[in-house]
Phi, psi and omega in degrees: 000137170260150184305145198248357174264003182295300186311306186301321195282322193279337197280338180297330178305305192265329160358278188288321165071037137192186183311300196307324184278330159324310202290310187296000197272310187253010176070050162238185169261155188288309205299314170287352161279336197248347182279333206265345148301302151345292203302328187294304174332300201281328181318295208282336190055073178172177190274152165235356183215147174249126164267138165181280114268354130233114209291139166246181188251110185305169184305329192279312158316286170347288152346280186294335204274000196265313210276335175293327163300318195293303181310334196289306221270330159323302183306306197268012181229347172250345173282327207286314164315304163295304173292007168064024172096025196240110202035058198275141184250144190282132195287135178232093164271123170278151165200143196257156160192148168302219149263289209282349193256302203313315181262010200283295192229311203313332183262338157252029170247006160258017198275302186282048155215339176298309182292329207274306199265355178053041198260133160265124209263149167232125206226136171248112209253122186227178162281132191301335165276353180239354164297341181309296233303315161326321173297279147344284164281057179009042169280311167228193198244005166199183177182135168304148165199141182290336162354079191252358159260123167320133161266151187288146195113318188277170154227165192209103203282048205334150146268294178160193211259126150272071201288117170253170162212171199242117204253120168229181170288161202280339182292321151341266217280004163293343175259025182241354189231139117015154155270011181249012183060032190263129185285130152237155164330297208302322197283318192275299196287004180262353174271119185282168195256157202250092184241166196294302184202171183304342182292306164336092180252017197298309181329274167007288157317294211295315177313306174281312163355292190244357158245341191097337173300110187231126192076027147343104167251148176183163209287161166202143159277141166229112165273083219231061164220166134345277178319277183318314164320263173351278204295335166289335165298317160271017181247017183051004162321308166186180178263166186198142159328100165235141172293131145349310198270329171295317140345299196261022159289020209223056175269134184078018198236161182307135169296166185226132193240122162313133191280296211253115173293133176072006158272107199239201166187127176289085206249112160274122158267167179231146149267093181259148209183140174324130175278343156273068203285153158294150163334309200289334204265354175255344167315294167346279208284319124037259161307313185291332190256351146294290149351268192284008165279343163267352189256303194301172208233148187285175166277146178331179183263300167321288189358000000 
């Protein structure tokens, strides 16, 4: 049997990602945050933590924290089941997703199922090729992602199509053309570019897509909120990658202008998830695969 405070100090630990903010988390001492790791450790016979200036979770760590979430959400769904819907208590689901999916369409299409069930979102913004990884280490019980092979354990949920396109103010992307108005590379690449975060591989793409370029160097900004992202494209800073939906979100905002018109890229997402979900986590994955079947572009037919 595992200790279920055994449990609680570990998943606190990698939470917080060290003793000390665990110990202040759970109201304990760091030495009882850490004997009660220890004892799981020795219970089990392995590291469940890489200690260091920030503890992370061994492959074996990953494991149980997967499973301390299911149990968590299992538990607040059969007590909620004994009280007959009567003073139900509120619930905390992690979950990764991108920046550009979180405000386009994911929150508001889980908001009346978060208010309906008294679910608390603990939402982690990561870049869409890298939220599995969250997924993986049992930081959360899903996530968007371009990923489309299930990790095990997991399923993997076509959502739809994100369409981005490459956006500057139009006085910008005039100095990316020719006087015969033709976009060439040497011109778009002496202008820097407006990106999200170091992760942020969309320019790129877009650069071999449509020019053919890989490894590109040219100057860059990073910006890594929406707004600021945004509001730096329109301040002419440099050009940047923005979705359709943000796009046709801008009524009343500084105009925007395509740099290469009708050069788009195309992001298929997934809903990756437990394959054994609790009753509150397939409401959830629900909601998320109704939500982007109405905000999202379907997926190719190959897909």
């Amino acid at each position: 049997m595992l200790d279920a405070r055994q449990l609680e100090a570990l998943a606190a630990v990698v939470e917080h990602g060290s003793f000390t903010a665990a110990a202040q988390a759970l109201a304990l001492t760091v030495a009882a945050v850490s004997l009660r790791v220890k004892a799981l450790e020795a219970q089990l016979g392995q590291r469940l933590v890489v200690r260091g200036k920030t503890v992370r979770a061994t492959p074996a760590g990953q494991a149980l924290l997967a499973h301390v979430k299911q149990v968590q959400l299992m538990e607040a769904d059969l007590l909620e089941r004994l009280a007959g819907g009567a003073g139900q208590r509120w619930q905390s689901v992690p979950v990764a997703i991108n920046a550009d999916s979180a405000a386009a369409w994911f929150l508001p299409g889980v908001a009346p199922l978060l208010a309906r069930q008294r679910l608390l979102l603990d939402l982690t913004i990561d870049d869409q090729d890298h939220t599995h990884e969250l997924l993986k280490n049992g930081s959360v019980i899903g996530c968007v992602t371009t990923r489309a092979d299930a990790m095990r354990g997991c399923v993997a949920e076509p959502l739809g199509v994100m369409r981005y396109r490459c956006v500057a103010t139009p006085a910008l992307a005039a100095r990316a053309r020719t006087p015969q108005g033709r976009v060439t590379p040497h011109r778009l690449l002496a202008l820097p570019a407006v990106i999200f975060n170091r992760k942020d591989a969309l320019q790129d793409v877009w650069l071999v897509q449509h020019f053919g370029l890989r490894g590109a160097r040219y100057p860059r900004h990073f910006m890594p909120a929406v707004d600021a992202f945004e509001r730096a494209i329109e301040l002419g800073l440099g050009w940047g990658m923005v979705p359709d939906m943000h796009l046709q979100a801008r009524a009343g905002r500084t105009e925007l202008a395509e740099v290469l018109p009708g050069a788009v890229v195309d992001v298929a997402l997934y809903w990756q998830h437990w394959e054994r979900e609790p009753p509150t986590a397939q409401r959830l994955t629900r909601a998320i695969r109704d939500a982007a079947r109405a905000a999202l572009q379907p997926m190719p037919a190959a897909a």
